[in-house]
PALUM-494147 format. One line per 3 residues: number of its first residue (from 1); their letters; for each residue x, y, z of C-alpha. Coordinates in steps of 0.2 Angstrom, whole numbers, plus 5000, padded with zeros to 4 digits. Example, Ala and Ser with C-alpha at 12.3 -4.5 7.8 and 13.67 -1.06 7.14 Angstrom:
<nodes>
1 = AS = 5062,4978,5039 ~ 5068,4995,5036
</nodes>
This chain:
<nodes>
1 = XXX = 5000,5000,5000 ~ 5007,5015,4995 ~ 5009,5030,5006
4 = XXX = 4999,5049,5002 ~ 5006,5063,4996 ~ 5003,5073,5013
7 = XXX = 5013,5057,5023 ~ 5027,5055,5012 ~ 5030,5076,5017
10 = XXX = 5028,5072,5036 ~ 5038,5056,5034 ~ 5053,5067,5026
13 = XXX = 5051,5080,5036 ~ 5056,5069,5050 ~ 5069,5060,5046
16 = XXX = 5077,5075,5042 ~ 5075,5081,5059 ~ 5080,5065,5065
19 = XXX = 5097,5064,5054 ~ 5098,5084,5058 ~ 5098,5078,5075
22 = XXX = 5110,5063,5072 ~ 5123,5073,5064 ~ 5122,5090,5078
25 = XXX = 5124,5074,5091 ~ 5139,5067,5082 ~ 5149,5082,5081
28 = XXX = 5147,5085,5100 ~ 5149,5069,5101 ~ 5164,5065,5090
31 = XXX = 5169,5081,5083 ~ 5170,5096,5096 ~ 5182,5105,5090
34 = XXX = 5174,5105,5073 ~ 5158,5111,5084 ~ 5169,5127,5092
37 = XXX = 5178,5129,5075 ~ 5156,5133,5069 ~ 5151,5143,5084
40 = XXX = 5168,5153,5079 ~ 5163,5157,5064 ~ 5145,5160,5068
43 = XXX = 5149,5174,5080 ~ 5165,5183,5069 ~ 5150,5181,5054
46 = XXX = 5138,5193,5066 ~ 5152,5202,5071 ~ 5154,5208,5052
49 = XXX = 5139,5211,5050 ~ 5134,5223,5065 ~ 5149,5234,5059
52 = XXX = 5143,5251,5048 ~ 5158,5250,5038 ~ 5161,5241,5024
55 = XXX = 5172,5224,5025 ~ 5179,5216,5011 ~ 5191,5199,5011
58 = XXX = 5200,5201,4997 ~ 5213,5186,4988 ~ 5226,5195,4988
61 = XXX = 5237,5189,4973 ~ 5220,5186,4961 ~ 5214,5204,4967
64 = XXX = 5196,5197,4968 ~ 5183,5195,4980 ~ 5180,5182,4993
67 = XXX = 5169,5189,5006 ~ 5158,5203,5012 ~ 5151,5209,5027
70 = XXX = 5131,5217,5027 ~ 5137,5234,5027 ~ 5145,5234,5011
73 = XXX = 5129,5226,5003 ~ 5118,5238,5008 ~ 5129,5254,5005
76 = XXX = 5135,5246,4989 ~ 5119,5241,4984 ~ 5124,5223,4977
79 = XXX = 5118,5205,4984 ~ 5131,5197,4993 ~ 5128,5184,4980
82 = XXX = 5134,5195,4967 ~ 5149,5201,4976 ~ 5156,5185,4979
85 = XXX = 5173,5183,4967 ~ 5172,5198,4958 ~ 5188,5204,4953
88 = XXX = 5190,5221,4963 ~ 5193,5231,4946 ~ 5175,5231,4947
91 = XXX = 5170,5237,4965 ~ 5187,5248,4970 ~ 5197,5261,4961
94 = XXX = 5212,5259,4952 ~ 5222,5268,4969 ~ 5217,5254,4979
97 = XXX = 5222,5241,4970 ~ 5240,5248,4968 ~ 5240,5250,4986
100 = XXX = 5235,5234,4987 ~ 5247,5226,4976 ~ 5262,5237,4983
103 = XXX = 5256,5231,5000 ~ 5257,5211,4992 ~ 5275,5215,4987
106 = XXX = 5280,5222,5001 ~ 5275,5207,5013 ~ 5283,5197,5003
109 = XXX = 5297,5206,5003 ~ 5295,5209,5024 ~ 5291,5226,5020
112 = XXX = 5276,5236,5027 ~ 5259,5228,5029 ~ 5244,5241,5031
115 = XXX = 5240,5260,5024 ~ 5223,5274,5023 ~ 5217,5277,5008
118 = XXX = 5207,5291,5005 ~ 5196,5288,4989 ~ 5177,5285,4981
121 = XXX = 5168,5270,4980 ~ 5154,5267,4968 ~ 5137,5262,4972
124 = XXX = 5127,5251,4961 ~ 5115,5265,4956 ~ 5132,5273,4949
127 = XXX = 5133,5286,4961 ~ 5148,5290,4972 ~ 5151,5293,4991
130 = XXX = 5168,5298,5000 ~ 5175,5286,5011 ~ 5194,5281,5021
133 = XXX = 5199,5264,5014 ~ 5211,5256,5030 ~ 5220,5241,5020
136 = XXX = 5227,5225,5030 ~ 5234,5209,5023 ~ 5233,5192,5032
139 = XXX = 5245,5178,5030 ~ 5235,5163,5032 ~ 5240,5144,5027
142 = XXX = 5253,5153,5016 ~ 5243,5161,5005 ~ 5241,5181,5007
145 = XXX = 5223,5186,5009 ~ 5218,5208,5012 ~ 5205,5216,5022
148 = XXX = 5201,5233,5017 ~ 5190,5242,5027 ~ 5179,5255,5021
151 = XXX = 5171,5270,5031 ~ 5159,5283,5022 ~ 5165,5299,5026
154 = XXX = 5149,5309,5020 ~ 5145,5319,5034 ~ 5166,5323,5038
157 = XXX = 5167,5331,5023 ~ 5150,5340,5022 ~ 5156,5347,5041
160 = XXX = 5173,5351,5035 ~ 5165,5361,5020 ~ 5154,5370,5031
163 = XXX = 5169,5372,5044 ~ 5179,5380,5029 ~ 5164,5391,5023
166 = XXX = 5161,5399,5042 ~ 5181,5402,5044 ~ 5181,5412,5029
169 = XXX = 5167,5421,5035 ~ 5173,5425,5052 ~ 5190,5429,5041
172 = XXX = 5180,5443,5032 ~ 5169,5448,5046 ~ 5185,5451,5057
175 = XXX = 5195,5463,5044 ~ 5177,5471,5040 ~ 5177,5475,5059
178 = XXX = 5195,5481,5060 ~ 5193,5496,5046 ~ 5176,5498,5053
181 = XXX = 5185,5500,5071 ~ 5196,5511,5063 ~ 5183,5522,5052
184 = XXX = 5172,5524,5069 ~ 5188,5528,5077 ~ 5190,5543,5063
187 = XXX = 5175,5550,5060 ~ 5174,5561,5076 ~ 5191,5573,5071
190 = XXX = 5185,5573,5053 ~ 5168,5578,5056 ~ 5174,5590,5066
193 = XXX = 5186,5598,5053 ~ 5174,5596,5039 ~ 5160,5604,5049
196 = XXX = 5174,5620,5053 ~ 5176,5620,5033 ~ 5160,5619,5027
199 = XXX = 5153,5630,5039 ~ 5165,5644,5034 ~ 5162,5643,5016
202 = XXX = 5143,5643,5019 ~ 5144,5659,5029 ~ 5157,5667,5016
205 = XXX = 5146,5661,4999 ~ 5131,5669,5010 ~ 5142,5685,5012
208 = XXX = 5148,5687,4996 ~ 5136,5689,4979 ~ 5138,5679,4963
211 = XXX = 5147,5692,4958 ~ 5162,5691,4969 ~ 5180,5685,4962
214 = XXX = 5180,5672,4976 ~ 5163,5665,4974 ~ 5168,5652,4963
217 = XXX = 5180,5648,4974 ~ 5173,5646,4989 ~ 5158,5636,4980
220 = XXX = 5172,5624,4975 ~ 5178,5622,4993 ~ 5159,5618,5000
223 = XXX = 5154,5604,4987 ~ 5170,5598,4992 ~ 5167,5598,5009
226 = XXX = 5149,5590,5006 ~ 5156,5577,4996 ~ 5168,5573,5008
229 = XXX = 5153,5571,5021 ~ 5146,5560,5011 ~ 5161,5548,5011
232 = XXX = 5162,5548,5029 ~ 5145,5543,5029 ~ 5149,5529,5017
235 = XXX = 5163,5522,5029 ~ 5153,5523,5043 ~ 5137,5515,5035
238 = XXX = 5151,5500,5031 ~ 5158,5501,5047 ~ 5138,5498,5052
241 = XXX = 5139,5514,5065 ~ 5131,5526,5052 ~ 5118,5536,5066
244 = XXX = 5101,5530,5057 ~ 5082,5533,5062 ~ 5072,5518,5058
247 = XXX = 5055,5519,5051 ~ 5043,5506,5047 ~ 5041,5504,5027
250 = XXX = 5032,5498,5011 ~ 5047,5494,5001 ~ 5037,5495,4985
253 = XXX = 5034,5514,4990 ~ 5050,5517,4992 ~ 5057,5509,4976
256 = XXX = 5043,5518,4967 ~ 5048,5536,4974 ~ 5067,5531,4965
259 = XXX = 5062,5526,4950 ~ 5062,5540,4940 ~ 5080,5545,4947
262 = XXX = 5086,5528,4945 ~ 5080,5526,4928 ~ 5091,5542,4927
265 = XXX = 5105,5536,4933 ~ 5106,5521,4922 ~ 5103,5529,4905
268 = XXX = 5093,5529,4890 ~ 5102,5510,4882 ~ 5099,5501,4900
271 = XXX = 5079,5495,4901 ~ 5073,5498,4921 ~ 5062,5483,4925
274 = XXX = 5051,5482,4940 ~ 5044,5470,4948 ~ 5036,5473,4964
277 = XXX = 5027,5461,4975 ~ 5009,5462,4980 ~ 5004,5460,5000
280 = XXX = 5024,5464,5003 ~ 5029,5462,5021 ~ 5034,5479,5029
283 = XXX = 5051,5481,5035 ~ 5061,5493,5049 ~ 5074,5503,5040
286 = XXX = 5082,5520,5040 ~ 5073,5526,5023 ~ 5092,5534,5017
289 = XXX = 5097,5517,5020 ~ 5087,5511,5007 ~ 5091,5524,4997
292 = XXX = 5110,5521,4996 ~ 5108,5502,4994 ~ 5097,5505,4978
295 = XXX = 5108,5518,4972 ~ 5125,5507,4975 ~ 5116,5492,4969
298 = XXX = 5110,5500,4953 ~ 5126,5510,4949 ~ 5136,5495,4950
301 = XXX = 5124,5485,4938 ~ 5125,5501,4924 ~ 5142,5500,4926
304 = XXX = 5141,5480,4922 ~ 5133,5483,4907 ~ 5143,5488,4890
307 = XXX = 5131,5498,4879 ~ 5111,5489,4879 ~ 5106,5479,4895
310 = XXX = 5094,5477,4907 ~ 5093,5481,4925 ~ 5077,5473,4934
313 = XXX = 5073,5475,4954 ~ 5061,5467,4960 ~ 5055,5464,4979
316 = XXX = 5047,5447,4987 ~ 5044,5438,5005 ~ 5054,5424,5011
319 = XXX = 5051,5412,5025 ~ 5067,5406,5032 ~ 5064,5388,5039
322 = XXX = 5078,5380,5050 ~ 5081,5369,5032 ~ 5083,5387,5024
325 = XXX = 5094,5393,5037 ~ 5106,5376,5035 ~ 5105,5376,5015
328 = XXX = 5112,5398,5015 ~ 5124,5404,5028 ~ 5118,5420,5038
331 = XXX = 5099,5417,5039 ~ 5092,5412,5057 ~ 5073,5407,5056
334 = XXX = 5061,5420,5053 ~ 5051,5430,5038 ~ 5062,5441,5026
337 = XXX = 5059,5455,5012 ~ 5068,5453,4998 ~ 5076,5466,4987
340 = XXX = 5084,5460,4973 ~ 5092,5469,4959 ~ 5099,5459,4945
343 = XXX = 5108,5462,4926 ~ 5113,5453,4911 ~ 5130,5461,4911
346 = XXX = 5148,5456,4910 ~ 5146,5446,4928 ~ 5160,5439,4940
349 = XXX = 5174,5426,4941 ~ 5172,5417,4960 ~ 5186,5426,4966
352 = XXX = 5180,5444,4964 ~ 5166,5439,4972 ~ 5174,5432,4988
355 = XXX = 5182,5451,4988 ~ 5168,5464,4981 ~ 5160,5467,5000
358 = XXX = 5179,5472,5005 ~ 5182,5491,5006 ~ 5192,5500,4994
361 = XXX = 5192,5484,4983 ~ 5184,5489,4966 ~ 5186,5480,4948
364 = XXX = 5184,5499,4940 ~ 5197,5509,4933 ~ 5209,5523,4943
367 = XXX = 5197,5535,4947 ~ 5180,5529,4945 ~ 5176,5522,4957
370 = XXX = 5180,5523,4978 ~ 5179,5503,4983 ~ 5164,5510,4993
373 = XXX = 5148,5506,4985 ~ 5147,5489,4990 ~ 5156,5489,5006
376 = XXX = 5141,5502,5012 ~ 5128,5489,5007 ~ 5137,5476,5016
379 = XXX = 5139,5487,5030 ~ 5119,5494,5031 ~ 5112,5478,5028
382 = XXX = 5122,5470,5044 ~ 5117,5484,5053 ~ 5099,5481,5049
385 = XXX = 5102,5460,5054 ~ 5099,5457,5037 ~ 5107,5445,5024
388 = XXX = 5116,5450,5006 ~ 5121,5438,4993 ~ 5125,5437,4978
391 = XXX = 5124,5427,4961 ~ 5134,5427,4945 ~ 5141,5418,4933
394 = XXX = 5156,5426,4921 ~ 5147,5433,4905 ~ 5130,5428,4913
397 = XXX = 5125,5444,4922 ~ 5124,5446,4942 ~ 5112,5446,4957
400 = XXX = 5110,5455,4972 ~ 5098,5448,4986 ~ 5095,5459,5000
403 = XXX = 5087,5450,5015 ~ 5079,5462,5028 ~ 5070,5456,5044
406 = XXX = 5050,5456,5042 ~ 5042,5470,5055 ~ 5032,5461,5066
409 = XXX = 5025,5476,5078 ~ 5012,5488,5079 ~ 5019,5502,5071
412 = XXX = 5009,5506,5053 ~ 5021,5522,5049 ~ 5030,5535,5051
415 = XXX = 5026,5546,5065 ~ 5031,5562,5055 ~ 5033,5566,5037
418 = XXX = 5048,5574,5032 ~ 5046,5591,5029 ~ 5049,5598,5012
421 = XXX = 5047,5617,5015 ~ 5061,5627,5014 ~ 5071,5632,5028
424 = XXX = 5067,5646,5040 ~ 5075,5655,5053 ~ 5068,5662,5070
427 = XXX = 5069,5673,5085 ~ 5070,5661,5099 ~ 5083,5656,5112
430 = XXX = 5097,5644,5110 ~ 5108,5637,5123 ~ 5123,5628,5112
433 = XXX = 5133,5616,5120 ~ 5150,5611,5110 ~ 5167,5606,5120
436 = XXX = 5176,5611,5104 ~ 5181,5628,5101 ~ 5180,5631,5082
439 = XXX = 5163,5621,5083 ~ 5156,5630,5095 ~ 5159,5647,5086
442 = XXX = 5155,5641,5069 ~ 5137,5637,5076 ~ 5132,5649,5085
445 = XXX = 5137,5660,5070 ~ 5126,5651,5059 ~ 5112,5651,5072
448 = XXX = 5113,5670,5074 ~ 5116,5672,5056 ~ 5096,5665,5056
451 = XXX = 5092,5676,5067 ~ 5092,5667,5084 ~ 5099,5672,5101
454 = XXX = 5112,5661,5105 ~ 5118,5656,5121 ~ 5134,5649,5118
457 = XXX = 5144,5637,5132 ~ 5160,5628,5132 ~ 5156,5614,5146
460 = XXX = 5139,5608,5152 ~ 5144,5615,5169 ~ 5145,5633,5161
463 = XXX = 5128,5629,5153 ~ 5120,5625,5167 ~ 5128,5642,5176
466 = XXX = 5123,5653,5160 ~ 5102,5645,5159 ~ 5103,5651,5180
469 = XXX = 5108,5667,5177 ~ 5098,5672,5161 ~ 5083,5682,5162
472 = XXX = 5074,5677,5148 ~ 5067,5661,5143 ~ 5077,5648,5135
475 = XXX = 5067,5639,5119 ~ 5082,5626,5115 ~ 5097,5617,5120
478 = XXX = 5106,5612,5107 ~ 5122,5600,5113 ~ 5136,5590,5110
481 = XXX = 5131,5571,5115 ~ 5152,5566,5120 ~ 5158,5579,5131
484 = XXX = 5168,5582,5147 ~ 5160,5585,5162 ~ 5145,5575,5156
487 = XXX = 5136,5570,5141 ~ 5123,5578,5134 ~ 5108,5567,5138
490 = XXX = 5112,5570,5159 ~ 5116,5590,5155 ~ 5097,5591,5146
493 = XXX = 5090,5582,5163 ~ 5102,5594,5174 ~ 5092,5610,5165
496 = XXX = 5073,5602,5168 ~ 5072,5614,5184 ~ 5075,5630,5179
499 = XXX = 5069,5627,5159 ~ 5055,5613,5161 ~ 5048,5617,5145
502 = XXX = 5066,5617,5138 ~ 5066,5606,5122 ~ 5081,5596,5116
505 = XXX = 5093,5593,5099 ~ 5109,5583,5100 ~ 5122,5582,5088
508 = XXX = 5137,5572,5088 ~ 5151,5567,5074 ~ 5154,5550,5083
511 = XXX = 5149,5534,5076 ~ 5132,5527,5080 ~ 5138,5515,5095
514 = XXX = 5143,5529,5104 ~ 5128,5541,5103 ~ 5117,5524,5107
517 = XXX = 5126,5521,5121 ~ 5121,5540,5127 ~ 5104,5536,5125
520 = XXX = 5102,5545,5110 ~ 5095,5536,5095 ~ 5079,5531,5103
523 = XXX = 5062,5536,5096 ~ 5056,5553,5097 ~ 5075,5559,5101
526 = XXX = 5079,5573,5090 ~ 5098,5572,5084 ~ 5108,5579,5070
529 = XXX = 5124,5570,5064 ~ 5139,5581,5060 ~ 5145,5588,5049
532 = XXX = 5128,5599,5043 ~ 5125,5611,5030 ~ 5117,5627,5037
535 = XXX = 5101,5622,5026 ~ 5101,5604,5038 ~ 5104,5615,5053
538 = XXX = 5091,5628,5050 ~ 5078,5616,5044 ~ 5082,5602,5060
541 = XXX = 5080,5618,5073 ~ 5067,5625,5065 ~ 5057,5607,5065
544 = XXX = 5063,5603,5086 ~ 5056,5621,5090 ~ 5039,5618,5080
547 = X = 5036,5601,5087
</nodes>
């Protein structure tokens, strides 16, 4: 009688667990070492395999492939099966198997027996990955056997990129900081001395008609003089000490309000494209500020373009998530406005763009240009904990992306509008305050020259002497911040007794640092930054007084 289909399977399937556990008896039996030799190999095989590197046995002298650990499967991308006597030419690149084969001849030789190789290894899928290649050989029953063993180094060199990229950062912000340092340190004394010089030729163009021999002259010296204010206020909006009034603002007001002059400034053969973004995000910034970055930004584009181009600005909001902020150095989390300006000129080579933020650096002829212009942007932007940077490609035009901090509170605009009128004198009562000699007598000449009474003192305890004992009332101090004694903000307090209704302008030559430090730059502070024009100065006291 035969047996069934389902009883022959049971009937197999014991006696193979019987002879299964004849043999396991056996070896314990008859063959323990052979058992230990198993259980060795068991545990060095799961050894291998826990390891994340890559682990290859390799026949020496054949150069091929006689075992694997897990890792190198699953980071290679290949069965085991199909690893399994390959010749290495077709897993490992050519420098290991010269190491390896230098490494062969010199055992045999009694020469060294292990090296690093740093190299790439190729994945299945074709793509390549980093790794450190540590190379071994094993001298077993007389035949000469390698272990190589692989460790992806990804990460190392993404770290070591980005460690590269900070350092050269920090490298630029130090020397930025150093002639920033050294511009704030400056400013003061050449404030000062241009105020003396422009001052003087103010009063002498206003003495003098048209007519005069000596006009011209002296017109010369005060554009001069102007022009050379307006560079120290380059270096100091670099060194990011420039003394600013933030206001909340509508970039896409703001650029419109420039486009005529900017569309001016470029010429009739460069097309002016803007682009502005609808429901922008409002931004805090000194509205000047703005002004010179646009002015900079587009200068430096025109000057990109030979003959026909096109400049295009345009402005946009960005959300800056903790991926953005890994992916673009600078950014922490938050919500930006973009303003970018862009053109299709002549563009840069990688190594003028790792230098165009430095001051004095400039790609322009002798003469035309100051190594300024991008230096100030650089220098505003940080000032405003923003982010710039830049795009471009060598015949392929450039990019300029300011990032500005999005204005989260409750302000919806300025609190005053700037007045346009022109500038008036008055009658009232002025207490000056200036610690400098030629400053103090330059001002209270233009101040009597439109027609206030000044009361003019050296040192705040000589002011404080002179409101006691004057019998009039006293409409404004008007004061150094920096002075010996005390500074300006403790003399205005100092003067609240006997002039309660007294009302206040500072002025200062230092850097913005300094006056904040005095207390100064805070909202609803009047302040006027020397040097100033007598037009500035007429129009800032007559603004304080009607307040």
């Amino acid at each position: 009688m035969e047996k069934s289909s389902d009883g022959q399977d049971e009937w197999r399937a014991q006696r193979e667990k019987i002879i299964g556990l004849g043999e396991r008896s056996l070896r314990k039996t008859y063959y323990p070492e052979l058992q230990q030799k198993l259980d060795e190999l068991e545990r060095f095989r799961a050894l291998l395999d826990q390891s994340n590197d890559c682990i290859f046995l390799i026949q020496a002298t054949a150069l091929t492939l006689i075992d694997v650990n897990e890792s190198a499967c699953l980071q290679l991308g290949w069965p085991r099966e199909e690893l399994l006597g390959r010749p290495l030419a077709d897993l490992l690149p050519a420098q290991v198997l010269d190491r390896v084969s230098s490494l062969v001849a010199g055992a045999q030789g009694g020469g060294e027996d292990g090296d690093l190789v740093s190299t790439q290894l190729v994945r299945a899928s074709g793509e390549e990955f980093p790794v450190e290649i540590t190379l071994h050989l094993v001298n077993f029953n007389k035949e000469l056997y390698g272990v190589a063993v692989a460790r992806d180094i990804t990460e190392r060199k993404r770290a070591e990129a980005e460690n590269q990229k900070l350092e050269e950062q920090l490298v630029q912000a130090m020397k930025m900081e150093s002639v920033g340092r050294l511009a704030g340190g400056v400013a003061h004394d050449f404030n000062n001395m241009l105020f003396v010089i422009l001052g003087n030729a103010e009063l002498a163009l206003a003495n003098l008609g048209p007519a005069h021999p000596l006009y011209t002259n002296l017109e010369g010296i005060r554009q001069a003089a102007e022009r050379s204010a307006v560079l120290t206020r380059q270096l100091l909006a670099f060194a990011r000490k420039q003394p600013i009034t933030p206001k909340v603002l509508d970039l896409n007001s703001t650029v419109d309000s420039m486009l005529m002059m900017l569309r001016r400034l470029v010429g009739e053969d460069i097309e002016l494209s803007w682009t502005p973004c609808p429901d922008l995000w409002q931004a805090r910034i000194d509205p000047s500020q703005i002004d010179q970055i646009l002015m900079n930004l587009t200068a430096n584009a025109r000057d990109a373009i030979a003959g026909v181009g096109k400049v295009s600005i345009r402005t946009g909001n960005v959300k800056a998530d903790q991926a953005y902020c890994a992916a673009y150095v600078g950014f922490v989390p938050g919500d930006y406005v973009l303003l970018a300006v862009s053109d299709n000129g002549r563009g840069m080579d990688k190594e003028t763009q790792a230098k165009i933020f430095e001051p004095f650096f400039t790609t322009k002829e002798s003469g035309k240009g100051t190594g300024l212009g991008l230096a100030t942007v650089y220098g505003i932007v940080q000032q405003n904990h923003g982010v710039i940077n830049v795009y471009s490609e060598k015949g392929g035009g450039t990019t300029f992306n300011v990032y500005l901090p999005r204005y989260l509170g409750d302000e919806t605009g300025d609190a005053a509008e700037t007045r346009t009128e022109s500038a008036q004198g008055g009658s009232e009562t002025v207490l000056l305050v200036e610690d400098e000699p030629l400053l103090l007598e330059m001002t209270r000449t233009m101040l009597e020259s439109l027609g206030y009474t000044v009361l003019a003192a050296g040192r705040p305890s000589e002011a404080i002497a002179l409101a006691a004992e004057h019998a009039g009332g006293i409409d404004l101090l008007m004061t150094d911040v920096v002075m010996p004694e005390m500074n300006g903000r403790d003399l205005a307090k100092a003067l609240l007794a006997p002039c309660p209704h007294l009302k206040h302008l500072f002025m200062s030559g230092y850097a913005a640092d300094i006056v904040a430090h005095h207390g100064i730059l805070e909202a609803g502070i009047h302040f006027i930054q020397k040097p100033f024009p007598m037009r500035d100065l007429a129009a800032k006291v007559r603004e304080v007084l009607d307040t």
